[in-house]
MMTF fields as JSON, N, C-alpha, C and O atoms, coordinates in Angstrom:
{
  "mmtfVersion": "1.0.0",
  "mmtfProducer": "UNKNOWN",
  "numBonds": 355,
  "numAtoms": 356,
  "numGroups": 89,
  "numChains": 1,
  "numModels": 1,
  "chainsPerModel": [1],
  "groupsPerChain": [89],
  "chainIdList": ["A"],
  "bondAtomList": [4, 2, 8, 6, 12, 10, 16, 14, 20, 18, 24, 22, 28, 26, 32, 30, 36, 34, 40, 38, 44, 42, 48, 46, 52, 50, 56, 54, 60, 58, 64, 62, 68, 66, 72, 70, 76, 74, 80, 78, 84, 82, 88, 86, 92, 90, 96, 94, 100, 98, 104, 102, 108, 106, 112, 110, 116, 114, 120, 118, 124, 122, 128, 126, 132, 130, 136, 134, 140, 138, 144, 142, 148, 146, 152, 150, 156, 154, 160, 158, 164, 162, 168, 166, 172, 170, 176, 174, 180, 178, 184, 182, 188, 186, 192, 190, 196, 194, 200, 198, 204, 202, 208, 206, 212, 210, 216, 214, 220, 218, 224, 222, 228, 226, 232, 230, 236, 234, 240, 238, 244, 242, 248, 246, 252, 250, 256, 254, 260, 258, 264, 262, 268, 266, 272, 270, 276, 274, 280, 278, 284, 282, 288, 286, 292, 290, 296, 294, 300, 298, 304, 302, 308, 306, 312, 310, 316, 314, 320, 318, 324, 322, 328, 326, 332, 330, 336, 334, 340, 338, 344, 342, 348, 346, 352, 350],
  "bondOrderList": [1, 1, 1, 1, 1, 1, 1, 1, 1, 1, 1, 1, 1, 1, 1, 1, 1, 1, 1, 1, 1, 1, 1, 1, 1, 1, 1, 1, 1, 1, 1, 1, 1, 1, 1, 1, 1, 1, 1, 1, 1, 1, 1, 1, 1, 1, 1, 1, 1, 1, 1, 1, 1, 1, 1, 1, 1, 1, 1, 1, 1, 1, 1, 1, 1, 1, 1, 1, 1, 1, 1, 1, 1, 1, 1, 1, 1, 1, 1, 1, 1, 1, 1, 1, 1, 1, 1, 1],
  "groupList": [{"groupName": "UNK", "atomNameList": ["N", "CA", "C", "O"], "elementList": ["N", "C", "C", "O"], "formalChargeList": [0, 0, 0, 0], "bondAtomList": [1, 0, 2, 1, 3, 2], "bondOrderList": [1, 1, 2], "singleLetterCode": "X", "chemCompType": "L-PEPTIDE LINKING"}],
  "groupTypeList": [0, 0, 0, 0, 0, 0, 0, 0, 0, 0, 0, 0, 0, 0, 0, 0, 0, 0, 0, 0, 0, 0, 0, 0, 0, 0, 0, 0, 0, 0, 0, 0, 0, 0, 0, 0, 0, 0, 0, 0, 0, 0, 0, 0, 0, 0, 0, 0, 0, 0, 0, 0, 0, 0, 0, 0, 0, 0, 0, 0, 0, 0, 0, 0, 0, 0, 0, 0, 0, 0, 0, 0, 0, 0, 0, 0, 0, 0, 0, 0, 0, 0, 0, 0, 0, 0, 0, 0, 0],
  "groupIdList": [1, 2, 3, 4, 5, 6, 7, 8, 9, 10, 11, 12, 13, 14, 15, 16, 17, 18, 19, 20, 21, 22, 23, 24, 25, 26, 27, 28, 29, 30, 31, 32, 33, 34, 35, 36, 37, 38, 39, 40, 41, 42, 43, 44, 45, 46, 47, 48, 49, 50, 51, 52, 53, 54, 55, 56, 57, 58, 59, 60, 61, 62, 63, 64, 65, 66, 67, 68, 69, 70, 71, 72, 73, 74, 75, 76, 77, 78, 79, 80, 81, 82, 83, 84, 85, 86, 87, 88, 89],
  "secStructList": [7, 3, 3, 7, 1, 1, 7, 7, 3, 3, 3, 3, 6, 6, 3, 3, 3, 3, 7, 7, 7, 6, 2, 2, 2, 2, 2, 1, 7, 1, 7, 3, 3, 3, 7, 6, 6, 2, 2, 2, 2, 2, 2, 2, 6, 6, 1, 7, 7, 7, 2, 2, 2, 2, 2, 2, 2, 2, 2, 2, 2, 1, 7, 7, 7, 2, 2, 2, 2, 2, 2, 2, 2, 2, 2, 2, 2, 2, 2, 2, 2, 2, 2, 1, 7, 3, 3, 7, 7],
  "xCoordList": [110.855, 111.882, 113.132, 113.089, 114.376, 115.573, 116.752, 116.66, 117.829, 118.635, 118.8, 118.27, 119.588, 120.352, 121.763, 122.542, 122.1, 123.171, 124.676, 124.756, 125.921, 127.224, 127.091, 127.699, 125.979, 126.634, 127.668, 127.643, 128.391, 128.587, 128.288, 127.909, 128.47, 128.327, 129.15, 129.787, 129.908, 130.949, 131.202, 131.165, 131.403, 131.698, 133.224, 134.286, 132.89, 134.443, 134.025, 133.039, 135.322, 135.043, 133.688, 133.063, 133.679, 131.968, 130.813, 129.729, 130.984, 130.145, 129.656, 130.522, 128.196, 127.813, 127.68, 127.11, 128.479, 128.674, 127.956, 127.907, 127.484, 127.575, 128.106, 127.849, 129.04, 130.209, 129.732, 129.638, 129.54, 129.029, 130.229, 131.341, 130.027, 131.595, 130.749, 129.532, 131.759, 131.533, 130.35, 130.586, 129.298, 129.12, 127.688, 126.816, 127.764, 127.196, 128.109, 127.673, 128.975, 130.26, 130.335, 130.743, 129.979, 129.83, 128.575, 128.598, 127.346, 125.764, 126.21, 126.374, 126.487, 126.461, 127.913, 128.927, 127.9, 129.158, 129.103, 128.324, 129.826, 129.925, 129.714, 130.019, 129.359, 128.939, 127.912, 127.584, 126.909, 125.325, 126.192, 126.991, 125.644, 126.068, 124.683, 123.899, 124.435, 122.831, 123.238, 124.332, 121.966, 121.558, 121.565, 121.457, 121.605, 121.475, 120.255, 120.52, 118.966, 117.347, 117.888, 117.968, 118.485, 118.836, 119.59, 119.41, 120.557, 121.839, 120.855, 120.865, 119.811, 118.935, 118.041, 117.992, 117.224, 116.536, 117.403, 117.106, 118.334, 119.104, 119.752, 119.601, 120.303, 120.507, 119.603, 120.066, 118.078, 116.497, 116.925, 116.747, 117.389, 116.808, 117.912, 117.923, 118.7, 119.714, 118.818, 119.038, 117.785, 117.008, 115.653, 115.311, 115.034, 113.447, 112.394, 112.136, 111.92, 111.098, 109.811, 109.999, 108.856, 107.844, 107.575, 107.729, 107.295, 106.899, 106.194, 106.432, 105.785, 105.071, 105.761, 105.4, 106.962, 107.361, 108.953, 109.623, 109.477, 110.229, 109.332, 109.683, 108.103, 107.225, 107.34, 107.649, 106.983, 106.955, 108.201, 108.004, 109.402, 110.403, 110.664, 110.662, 110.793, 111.285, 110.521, 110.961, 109.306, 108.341, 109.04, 109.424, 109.243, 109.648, 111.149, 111.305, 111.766, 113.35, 113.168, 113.348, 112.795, 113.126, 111.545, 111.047, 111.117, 109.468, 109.207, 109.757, 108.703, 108.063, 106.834, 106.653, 105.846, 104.411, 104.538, 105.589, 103.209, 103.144, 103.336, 104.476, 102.413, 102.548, 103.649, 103.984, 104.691, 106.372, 106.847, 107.405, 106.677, 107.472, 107.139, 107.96, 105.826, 105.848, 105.957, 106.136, 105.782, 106.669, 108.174, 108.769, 108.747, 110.125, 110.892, 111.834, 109.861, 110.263, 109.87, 110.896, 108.999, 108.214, 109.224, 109.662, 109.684, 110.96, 111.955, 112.367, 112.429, 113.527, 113.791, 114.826, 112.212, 112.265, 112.2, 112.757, 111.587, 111.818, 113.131, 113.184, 114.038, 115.556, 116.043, 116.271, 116.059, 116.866, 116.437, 117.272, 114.478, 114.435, 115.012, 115.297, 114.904, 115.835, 117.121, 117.603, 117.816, 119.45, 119.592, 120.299, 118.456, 118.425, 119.168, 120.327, 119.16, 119.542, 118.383, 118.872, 116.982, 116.08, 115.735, 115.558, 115.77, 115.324, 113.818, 113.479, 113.339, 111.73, 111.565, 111.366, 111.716, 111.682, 111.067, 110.925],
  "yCoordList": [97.254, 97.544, 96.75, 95.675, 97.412, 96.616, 97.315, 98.333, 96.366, 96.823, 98.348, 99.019, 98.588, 100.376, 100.029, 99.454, 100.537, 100.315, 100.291, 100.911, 99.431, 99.633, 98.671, 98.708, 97.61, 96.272, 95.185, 95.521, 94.198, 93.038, 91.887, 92.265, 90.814, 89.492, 88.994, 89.0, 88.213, 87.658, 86.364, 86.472, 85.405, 84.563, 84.291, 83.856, 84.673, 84.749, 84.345, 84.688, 82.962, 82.456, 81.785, 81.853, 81.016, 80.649, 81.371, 80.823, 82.527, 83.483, 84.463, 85.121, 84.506, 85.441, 86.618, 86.922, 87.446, 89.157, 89.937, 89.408, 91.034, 92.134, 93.335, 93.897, 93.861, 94.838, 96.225, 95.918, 97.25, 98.548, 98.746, 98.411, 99.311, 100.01, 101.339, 101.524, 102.145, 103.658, 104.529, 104.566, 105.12, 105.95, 105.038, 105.628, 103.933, 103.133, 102.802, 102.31, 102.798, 102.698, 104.013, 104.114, 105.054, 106.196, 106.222, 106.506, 105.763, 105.4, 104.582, 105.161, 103.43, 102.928, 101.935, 101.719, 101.619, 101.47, 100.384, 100.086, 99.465, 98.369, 96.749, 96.962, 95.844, 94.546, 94.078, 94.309, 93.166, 92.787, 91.203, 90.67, 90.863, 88.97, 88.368, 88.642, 87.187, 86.874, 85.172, 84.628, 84.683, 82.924, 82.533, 83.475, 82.113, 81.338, 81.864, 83.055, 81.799, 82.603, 83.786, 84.001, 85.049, 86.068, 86.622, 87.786, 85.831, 85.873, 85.55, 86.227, 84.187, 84.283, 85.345, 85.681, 85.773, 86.929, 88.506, 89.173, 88.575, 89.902, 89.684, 90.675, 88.73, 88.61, 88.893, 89.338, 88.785, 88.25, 90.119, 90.85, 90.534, 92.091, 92.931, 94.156, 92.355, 93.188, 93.39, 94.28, 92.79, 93.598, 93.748, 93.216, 94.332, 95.292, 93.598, 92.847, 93.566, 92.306, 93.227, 94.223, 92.551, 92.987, 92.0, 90.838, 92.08, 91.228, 89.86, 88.731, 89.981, 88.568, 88.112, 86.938, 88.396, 87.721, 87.17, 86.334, 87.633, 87.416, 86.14, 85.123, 86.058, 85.536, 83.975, 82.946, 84.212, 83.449, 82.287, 81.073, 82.897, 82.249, 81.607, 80.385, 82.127, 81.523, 80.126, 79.085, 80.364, 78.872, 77.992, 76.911, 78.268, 77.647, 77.116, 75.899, 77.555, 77.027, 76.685, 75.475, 76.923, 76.129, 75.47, 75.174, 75.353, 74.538, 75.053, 74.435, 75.735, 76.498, 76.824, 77.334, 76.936, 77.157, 78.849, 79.487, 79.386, 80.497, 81.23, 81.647, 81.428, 81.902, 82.228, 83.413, 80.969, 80.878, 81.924, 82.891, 81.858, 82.397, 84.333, 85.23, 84.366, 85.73, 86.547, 87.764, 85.462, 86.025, 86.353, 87.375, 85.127, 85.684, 87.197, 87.951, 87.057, 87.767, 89.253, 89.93, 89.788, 90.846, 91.396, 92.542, 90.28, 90.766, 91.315, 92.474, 90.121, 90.617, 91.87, 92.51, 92.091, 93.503, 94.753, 95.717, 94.993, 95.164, 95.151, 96.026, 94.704, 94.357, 95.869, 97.022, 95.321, 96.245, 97.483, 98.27, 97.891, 98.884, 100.415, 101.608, 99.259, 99.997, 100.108, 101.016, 99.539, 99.775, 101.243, 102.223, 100.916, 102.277, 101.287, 101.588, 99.933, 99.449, 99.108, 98.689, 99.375, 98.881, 100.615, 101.757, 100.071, 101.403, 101.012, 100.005, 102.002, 101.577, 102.77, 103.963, 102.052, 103.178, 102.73, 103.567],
  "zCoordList": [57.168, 58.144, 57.797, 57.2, 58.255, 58.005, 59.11, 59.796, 58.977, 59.787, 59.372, 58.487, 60.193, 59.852, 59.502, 60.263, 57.95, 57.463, 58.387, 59.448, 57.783, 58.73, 59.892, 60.962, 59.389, 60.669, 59.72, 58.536, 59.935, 59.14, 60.456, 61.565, 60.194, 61.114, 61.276, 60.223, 62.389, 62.38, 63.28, 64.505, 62.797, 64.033, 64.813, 64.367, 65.942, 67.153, 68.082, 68.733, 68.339, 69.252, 70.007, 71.066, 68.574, 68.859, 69.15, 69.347, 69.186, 69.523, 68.15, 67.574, 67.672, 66.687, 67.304, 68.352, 66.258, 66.717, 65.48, 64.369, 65.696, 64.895, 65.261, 66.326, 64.179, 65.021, 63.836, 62.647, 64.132, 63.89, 63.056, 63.464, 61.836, 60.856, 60.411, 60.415, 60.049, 59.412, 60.334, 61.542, 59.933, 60.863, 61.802, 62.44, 61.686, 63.352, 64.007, 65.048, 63.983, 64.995, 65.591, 66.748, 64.915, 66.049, 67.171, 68.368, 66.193, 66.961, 67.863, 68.937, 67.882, 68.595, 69.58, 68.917, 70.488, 71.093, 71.399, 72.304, 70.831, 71.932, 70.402, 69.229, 70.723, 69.995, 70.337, 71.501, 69.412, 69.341, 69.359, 68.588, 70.488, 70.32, 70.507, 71.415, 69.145, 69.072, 69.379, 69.527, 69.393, 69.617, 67.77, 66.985, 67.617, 66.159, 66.044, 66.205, 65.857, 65.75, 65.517, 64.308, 66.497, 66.139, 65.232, 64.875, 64.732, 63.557, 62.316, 61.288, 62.571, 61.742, 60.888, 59.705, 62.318, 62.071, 61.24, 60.249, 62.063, 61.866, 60.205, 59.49, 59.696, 58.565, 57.725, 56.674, 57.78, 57.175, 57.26, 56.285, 58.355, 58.372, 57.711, 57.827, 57.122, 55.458, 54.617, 53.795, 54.558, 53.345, 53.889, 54.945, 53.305, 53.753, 53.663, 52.722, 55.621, 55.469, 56.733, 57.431, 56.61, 57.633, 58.836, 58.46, 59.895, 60.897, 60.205, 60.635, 59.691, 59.275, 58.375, 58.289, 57.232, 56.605, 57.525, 56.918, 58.885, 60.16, 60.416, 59.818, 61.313, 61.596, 61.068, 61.668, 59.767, 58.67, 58.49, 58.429, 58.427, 57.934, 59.415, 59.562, 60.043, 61.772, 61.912, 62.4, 61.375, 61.515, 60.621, 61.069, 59.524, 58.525, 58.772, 58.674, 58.944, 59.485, 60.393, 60.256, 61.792, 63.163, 63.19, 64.276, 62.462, 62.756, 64.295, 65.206, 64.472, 65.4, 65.591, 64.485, 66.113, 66.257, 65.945, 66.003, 65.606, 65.032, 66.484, 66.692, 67.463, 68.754, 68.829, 68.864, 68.883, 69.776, 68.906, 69.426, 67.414, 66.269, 66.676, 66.87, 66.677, 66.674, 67.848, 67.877, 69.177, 70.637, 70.342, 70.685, 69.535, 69.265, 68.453, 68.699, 67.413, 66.794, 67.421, 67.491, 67.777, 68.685, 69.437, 69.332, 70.427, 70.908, 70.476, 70.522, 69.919, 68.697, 67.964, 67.778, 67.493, 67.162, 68.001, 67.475, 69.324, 70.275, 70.743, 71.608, 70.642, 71.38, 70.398, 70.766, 69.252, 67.802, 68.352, 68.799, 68.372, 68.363, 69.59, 69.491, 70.742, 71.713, 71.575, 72.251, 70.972, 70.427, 69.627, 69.862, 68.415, 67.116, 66.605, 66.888, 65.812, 65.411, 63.82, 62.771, 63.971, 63.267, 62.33, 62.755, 61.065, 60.673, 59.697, 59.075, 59.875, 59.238, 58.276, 58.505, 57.082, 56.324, 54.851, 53.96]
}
């Protein structure tokens, strides 16, 4: 799974954004503002990763217990997939 092409990242105003260009700017309307974990994650998801290698790295950078790591990420993926932001392909 990975993002769906036509996001970039941006930081404004202290705030991490992802802003939709070319044709996800038509999909979708509006801006994705994440926590540091999520800017994390969502970056991890520019290229093709699976739940456990998400899982994985989240422990590994924020030292996190596996539980916490894969509640987070579950969500996380969960969040994307109700957007149409996650493409699984």
């Amino acid at each position: 799974m990975h993002i769906v092409p036509g996001f970039f990242v941006r930081e404004i105003a202290g705030e991490t954004i992802a802003i939709p260009s070319g044709q996800a700017a038509h999909r979708i309307s509006g801006l994705v503002a994440f926590n540091d974990t999520g800017k994390f994650l969502f970056e991890l998801l520019q290229t093709e990763q699976t739940e456990e290698s998400l899982v994985s790295a989240l422990m590994d950078t924020y030292d996190v217990d596996f539980t916490t790591a894969q509640a987070d990420v579950s969500e996380f993926l969960t969040l994307l997939q109700e957007h149409h932001l996650l493409a699984d392909d």
